[in-house]
C-alpha positions, 0 to 999 in steps of 0.5 A, a space after each residue: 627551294 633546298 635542293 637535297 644531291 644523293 649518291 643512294 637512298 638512305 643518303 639522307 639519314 646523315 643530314 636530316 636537320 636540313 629535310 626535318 623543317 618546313 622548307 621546300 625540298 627536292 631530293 634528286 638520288 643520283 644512282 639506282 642504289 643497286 650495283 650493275 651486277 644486280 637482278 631485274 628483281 633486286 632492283 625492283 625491290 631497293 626502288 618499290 622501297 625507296 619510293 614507299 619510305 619516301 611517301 610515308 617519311 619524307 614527303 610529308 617533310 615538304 619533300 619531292 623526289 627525281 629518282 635519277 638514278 633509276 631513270 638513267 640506269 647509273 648503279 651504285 659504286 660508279 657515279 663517277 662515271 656519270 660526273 662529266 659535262 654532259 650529266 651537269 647539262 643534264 642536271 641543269 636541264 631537268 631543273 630548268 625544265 621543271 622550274 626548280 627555283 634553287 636557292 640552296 645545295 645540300 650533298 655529302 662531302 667530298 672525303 674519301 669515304 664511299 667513292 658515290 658520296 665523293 662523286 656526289 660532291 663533285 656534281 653538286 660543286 659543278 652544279 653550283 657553278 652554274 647557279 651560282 651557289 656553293 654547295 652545303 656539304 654533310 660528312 658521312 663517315 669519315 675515317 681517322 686511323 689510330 692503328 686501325 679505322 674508326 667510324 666518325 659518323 656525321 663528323 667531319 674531318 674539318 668542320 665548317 659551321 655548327 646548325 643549331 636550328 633544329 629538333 634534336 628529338 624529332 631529328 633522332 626519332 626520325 633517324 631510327 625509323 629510316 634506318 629500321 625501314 631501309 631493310 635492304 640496307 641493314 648490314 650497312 646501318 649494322 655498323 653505322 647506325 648506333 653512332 648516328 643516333 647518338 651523334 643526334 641525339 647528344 652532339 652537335 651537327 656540324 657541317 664540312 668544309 670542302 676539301 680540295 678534289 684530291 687524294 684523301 688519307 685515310 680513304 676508306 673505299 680503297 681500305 676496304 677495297 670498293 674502288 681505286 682512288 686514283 681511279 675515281 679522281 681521273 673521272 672527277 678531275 677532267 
């Protein structure tokens, strides 16, 4: 079983060439998607969203989904709060409890990106201390700064593996359609999403190395003032 760590849902656009196969997956999304700040109704909305593009697009893709998140009330932007002891025994649990046979992790990498991908990454390496497996990472947008930041969308600032093992067709067809159904997150695919395509449909995917849980520079959710990175590592270095 490939188990699929998420800070968000639409997370996974950045690593379909591991949910587009016939391999068994669980998808666990670690926040609610929406900030603390959110409405009763917003929140209500992003999740009947979620939940029905995962029906009609991933769960066909042999995919199951927990919707952690949601379930625990951890919002978006703060999943290093939830990233101690107790949420990992938590974790552990739930996969425990429901016979979840875990033979392999995939989740975002650590680097300085969003503060939830950071986040992510880090419950995803501890979880894998207690199953004895090293977490697959997948860069999200790592920045390089040459005067200003630019987007390198699925590419890593140090790349690991070249996966070769996939339908570059299917995968960027499929990318196009998660990005036009995640209406409540088209300000974020506005900037993302051209470079996604292309980055499937002409280059290879190429996973990333895991980076030490230390200060990242550039950081773009402190460049764009999301969080503050020293803030953020006090809670993932405990």
């Amino acid at each position: 079983m490939r188990l699929i760590l998420l800070a968000h849902q639409d997370d996974e656009i950045f690593m379909l060439p591991f949910i587009d196969d016939s391999i068994s997956k669980t998808i666990i999304y670690l926040t609610s998607g929406v900030s603390r700040y959110a409405s009763q109704a917003e929140t209500e909305i992003r999740h009947k969203e979620s939940q029905k593009i995962f029906e009609k697009y991933l769960r066909p893709r042999n995919c199951t989904v927990v919707w952690w998140g949601n379930k625990n009330s951890h919002p978006e932007g703060e999943l290093h709060k939830f990233s101690g002891s107790d949420e990992i025994k938590s974790l552990l649990s739930y996969i425990n409890t429901h016979h979840i046979n875990v033979t392999e992790i995939i989740t975002t990498a650590f680097e300085g990106a969003h503060q939830d991908h950071d986040s992510a990454a880090y419950i995803s390496r501890k979880l894998g201390e207690k199953l004895n497996l090293v977490p697959i990472e997948v860069a999200t947008y790592p920045q390089k700064f040459n005067n200003i930041y630019s987007y390198q969308v699925i590419t890593p600032k140090f790349p690991k593996d070249i996966l070769n093992l996939y339908s570059r067709k299917r995968v960027t067809f499929l990318a196009l359609q998660l990005i036009i159904a995640y209406k409540s997150q088209r300000l974020t695919w506005l900037g993302l999403g051209m470079q996604t395509i292309f980055n499937y449909a002409f280059k290879s995917f190429k996973v990333s190395q895991s980076l030490p849980i230390t200060f990242q520079s550039p950081c773009f959710y402190e460049y764009r003032g999301r969080a503050n990175q020293k803030t953020i590592l006090s809670y993932l270095r405990r």
